[in-house]
Every structure is written in structure tokens, then in C-alpha cells.
C-alpha positions in Angstrom: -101.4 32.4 -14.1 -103.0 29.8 -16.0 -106.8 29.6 -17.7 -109.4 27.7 -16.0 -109.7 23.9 -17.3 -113.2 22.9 -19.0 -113.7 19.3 -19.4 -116.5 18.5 -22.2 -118.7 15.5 -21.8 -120.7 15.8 -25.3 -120.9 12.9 -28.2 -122.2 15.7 -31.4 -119.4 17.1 -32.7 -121.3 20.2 -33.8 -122.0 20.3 -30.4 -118.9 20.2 -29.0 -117.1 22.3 -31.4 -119.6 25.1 -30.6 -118.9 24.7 -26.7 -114.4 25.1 -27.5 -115.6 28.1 -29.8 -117.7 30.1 -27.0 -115.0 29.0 -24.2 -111.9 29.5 -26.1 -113.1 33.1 -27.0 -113.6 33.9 -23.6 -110.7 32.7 -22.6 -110.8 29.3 -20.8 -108.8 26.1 -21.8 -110.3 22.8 -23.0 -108.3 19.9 -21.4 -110.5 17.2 -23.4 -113.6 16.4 -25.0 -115.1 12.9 -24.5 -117.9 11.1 -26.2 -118.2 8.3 -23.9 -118.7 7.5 -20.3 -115.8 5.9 -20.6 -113.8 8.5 -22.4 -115.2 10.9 -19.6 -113.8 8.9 -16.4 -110.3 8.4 -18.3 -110.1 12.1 -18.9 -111.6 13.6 -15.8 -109.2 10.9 -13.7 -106.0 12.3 -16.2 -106.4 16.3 -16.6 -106.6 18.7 -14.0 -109.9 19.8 -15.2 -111.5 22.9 -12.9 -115.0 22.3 -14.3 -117.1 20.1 -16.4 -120.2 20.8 -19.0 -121.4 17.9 -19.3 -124.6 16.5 -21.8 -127.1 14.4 -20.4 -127.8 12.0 -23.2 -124.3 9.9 -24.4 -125.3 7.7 -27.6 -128.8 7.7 -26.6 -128.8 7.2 -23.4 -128.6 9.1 -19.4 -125.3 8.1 -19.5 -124.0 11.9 -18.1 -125.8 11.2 -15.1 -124.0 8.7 -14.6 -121.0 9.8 -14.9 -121.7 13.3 -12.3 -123.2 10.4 -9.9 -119.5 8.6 -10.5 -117.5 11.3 -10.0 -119.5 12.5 -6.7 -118.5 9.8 -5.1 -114.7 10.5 -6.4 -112.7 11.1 -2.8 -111.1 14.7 -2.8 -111.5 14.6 -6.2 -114.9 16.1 -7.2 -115.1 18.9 -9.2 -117.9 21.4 -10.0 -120.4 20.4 -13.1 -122.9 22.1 -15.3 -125.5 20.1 -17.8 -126.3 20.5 -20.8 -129.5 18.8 -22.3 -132.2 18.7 -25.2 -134.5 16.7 -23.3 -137.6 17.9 -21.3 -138.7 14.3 -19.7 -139.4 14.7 -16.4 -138.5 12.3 -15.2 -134.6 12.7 -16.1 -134.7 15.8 -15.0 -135.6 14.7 -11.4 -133.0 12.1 -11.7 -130.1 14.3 -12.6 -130.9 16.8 -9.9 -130.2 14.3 -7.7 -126.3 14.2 -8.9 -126.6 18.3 -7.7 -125.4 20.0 -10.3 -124.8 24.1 -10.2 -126.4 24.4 -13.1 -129.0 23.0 -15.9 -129.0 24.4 -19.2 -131.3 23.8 -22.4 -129.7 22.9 -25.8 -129.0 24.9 -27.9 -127.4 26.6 -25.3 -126.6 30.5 -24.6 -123.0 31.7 -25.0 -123.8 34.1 -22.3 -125.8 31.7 -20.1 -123.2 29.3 -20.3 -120.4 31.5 -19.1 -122.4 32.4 -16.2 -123.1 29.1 -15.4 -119.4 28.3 -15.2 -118.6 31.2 -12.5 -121.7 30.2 -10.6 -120.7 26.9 -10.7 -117.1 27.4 -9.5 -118.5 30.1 -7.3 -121.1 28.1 -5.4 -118.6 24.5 -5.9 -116.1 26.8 -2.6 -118.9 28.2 -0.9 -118.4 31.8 -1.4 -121.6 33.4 -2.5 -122.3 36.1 -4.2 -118.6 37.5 -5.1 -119.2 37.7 -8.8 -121.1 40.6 -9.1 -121.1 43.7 -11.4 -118.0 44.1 -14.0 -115.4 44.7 -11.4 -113.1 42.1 -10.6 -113.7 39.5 -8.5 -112.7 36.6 -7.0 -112.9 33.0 -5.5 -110.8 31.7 -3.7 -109.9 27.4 -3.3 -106.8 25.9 -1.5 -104.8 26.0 -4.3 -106.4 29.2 -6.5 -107.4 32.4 -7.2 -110.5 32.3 -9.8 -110.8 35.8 -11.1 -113.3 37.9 -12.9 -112.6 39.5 -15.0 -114.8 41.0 -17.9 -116.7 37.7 -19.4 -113.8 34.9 -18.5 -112.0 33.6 -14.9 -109.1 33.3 -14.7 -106.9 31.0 -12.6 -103.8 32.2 -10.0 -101.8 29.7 -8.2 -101.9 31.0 -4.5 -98.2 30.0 -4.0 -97.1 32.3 -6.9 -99.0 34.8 -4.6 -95.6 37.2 -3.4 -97.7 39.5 -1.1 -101.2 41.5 -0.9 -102.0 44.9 -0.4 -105.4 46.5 0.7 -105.9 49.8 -0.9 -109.7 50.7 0.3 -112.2 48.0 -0.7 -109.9 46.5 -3.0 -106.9 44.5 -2.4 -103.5 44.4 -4.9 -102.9 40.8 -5.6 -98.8 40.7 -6.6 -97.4 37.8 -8.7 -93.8 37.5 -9.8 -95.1 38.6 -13.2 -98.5 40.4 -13.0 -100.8 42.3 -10.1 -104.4 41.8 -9.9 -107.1 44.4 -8.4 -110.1 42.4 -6.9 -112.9 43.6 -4.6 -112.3 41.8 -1.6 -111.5 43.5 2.1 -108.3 42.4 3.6 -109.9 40.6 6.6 -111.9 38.4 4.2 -109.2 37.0 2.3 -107.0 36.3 4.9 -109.6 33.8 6.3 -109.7 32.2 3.1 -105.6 31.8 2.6 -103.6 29.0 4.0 -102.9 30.7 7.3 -99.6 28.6 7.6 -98.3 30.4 4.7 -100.2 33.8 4.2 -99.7 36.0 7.4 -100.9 39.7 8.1 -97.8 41.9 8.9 -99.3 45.3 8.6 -103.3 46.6 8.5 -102.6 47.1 5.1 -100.4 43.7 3.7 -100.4 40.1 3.9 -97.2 38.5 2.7 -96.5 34.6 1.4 -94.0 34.3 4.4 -92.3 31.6 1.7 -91.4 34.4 -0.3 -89.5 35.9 2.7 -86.0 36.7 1.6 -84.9 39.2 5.0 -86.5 41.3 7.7 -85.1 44.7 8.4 -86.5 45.1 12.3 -84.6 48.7 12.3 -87.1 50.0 9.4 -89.6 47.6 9.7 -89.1 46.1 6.6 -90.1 43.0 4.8 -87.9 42.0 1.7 -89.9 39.4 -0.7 -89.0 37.6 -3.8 -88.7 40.1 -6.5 -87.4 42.6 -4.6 -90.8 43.4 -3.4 -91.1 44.6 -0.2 -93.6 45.0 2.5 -94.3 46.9 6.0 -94.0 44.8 9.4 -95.5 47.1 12.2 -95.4 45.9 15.4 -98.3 44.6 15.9 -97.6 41.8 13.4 -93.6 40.8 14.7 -95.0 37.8 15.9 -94.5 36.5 12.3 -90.8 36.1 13.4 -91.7 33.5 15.2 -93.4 31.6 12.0 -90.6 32.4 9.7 -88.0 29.2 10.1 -85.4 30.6 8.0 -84.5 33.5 5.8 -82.6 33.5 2.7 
């Protein structure tokens, strides 16, 4: 598991120093913090940010508008964004809605608005709305990760450390080599949003990372995963035999 990545675009220090306090307390991980437009580009192109904050005004000038309307046009590389701003000109307001940010926050900012900003960003950013609601866990999910919530912070699974999933009522059991997650997600919904040449349903119940297949026990119906984990195969679901190239 790993913490999501923030990116700051933000030329006051005091500024910036108060935006790694708020974040780092609730858990996320500051890959950089860039003064410039120029600064900005060379970091967002070099660390595997997940999200941006980014302030409007750079040394005077609309220069964070700039930089969300270069990284729009970044191929496959665009990455969810909030604002941050002091000023109330109209104008430049109406200007950097036009870059479509998922959110657009007043200085000084909120520590609590700005932490819901970031799961509304990443939330709307995959098109899944409305999953981060109440204080259970929840979750997005992107080609490549998890996002959790959990209490005030996301955090960040790698689907292909994913071993298998189990439904237990509304929730499903998330298992990792080294830790489980709970979220509040129905089986049938997450397997539309998994890689479905890698995640496959063998049972009502479980959905197992079929690279994580070590052996299949037909006469008990058994799945053996990394781990030592295992899973149920019912019949309905043996047509995974024919996805499964070759087992360890």
C-alpha cells in the first residue's frame, strides 16, 4: 500500500508549509512543491503525483492556469487538480473554470475543506460518484489503484498486489499479501471496475487475481493463491480454467 501523492503548485512558503502540515497529518505524501510554472511542469512530468493543489497566482501572475490548461492537454497523463486562490476577480475566476478543475478553494484555506476537495477530486477525476460517503470505508477505483477512505485520509492499493476479494454482505474483504481492507462496495460493482483479464469471479462470493493462481484443486473445488490463501471455485465459474495459461 502506498499514500496518495500530492503535488503543490504554491510560490509562499508559509503557504506551502501549511498545505505539507494539514496533508502529512492526514496521511498523504508530498512528492514536490514548486514555485514556478516551470518548476511545476518538471515535477508533475517526474513524480508519480495522484493529485495537484495548485495556486492560481505564481509571482504575480495566472500562471496556475496555465499550467492546469498545460497539463490538460498532457496525453494519458492528466491528473485530477484542485485551486487554491486569494483572489475574487472575476474575471479569473471564469478563466480558470475553463481548465475544469474539481474543485476552487479560497485562501486561507480549510484543513477540512481541503481534504474533501482531494477525495472529490479523485472521486469525480474516475467517474465514480458518490462512493465517499459517511465514515465507513470506501473506495475508488482507477486502472492501477484502490483509493480508500478511510477516516479523514485515502489511501492508495496497487490492484496487482490485490491476492483475491471476498463479499461478506454489502461489504467486500480486499486481501493484500500484507493487509485486508473492508470497503462498502457489492461484489458485482467492483468486478466491472477490475481489469477483467486479470480479476475473475470464481464463486458468488470471491474474485481472485488469477496471477496470483498457484494450483486448482477440481476434486474440492479449491483455489490455492499466493500466500497460501485460498479461495472457492464452484461450478459455475470453471470456465476460469480456460483463462488460467499456467499454474505454478
Amino acid at each position: 500500500m502506498d499514500k496518495v501523492n500530492v503535488l503543490i503548485v504554491e510560490d509562499t512558503a508559509s503557504e506551502s508549509d501549511a498545505l505539507i502540515k494539514a496533508l502529512e497529518a492526514n496521511n498523504y505524501n508530498i512528492v514536490g512543491v514548486a514555485r514556478t510554472f516551470k518548476d511545476a511542469l518538471q515535477l508533475f512530468h517526474s513524480t508519480a503525483a495522484d493529485i495537484i493543489v495548485i495556486d492560481i497566482f505564481l509571482n504575480g501572475n495566472p500562471e496556475g492556469i496555465a499550467f492546469a490548461e498545460t497539463i490538460n492537454l498532457a496525453p494519458n497523463a492528466s491528473k485530477p487538480f484542485v485551486f487554491l486562490t486569494s483572489s475574487t476577480d472575476r474575471k479569473i475566476f471564469e478563466r480558470a473554470k475553463l481548465t475544469q478543475p474539481f474543485s476552487f478553494l479560497m485562501k486561507p484555506f480549510n484543513e477540512l475543506e481541503i481534504l474533501y476537495a482531494l477525495e472529490m477530486a479523485v472521486e469525480k477525476f474516475y467517474e465514480q460518484q458518490d462512493v465517499f460517503l459517511g465514515d465507513e470505508e470506501d473506495t475508488v477505483i482507477s486502472e492501477d489503484y484502490l483509493f480508500i477512505k478511510k477516516g479523514k485520509s485515502l489511501k492508495k492499493v496497487y490492484t496487482k498486489d490485490i491476492i483475491y476479494i471476498e463479499v461478506e454482505e454489502k461489504y467486500c474483504n480486499v486481501i493484500t499479501e500484507h493487509e485486508k481492507f473492508v470497503i462498502l462496495i457489492s461484489l458485482t460493482k467492483i468486478l466491472k471496475l477490475l481489469n477483467d483479464t486479470v480479476f475473475c469471479r470464481t464463486h458468488r462470493n470471491f474474485i481472485v487475481n488469477t496471477d496470483k493462481i498457484e494450483e486448482i484443486i477440481l476434486a474440492d473445488n479449491l483455489i490455492i493463491l499466493s500466500g497460501k490463501h485460498q479461495a472457492t471455485l464452484s461450478d459455475t465459474y470453471k470456465d476460469i480454467l480456460k483463462r488460467v495459461r499456467t499454474l505454478k
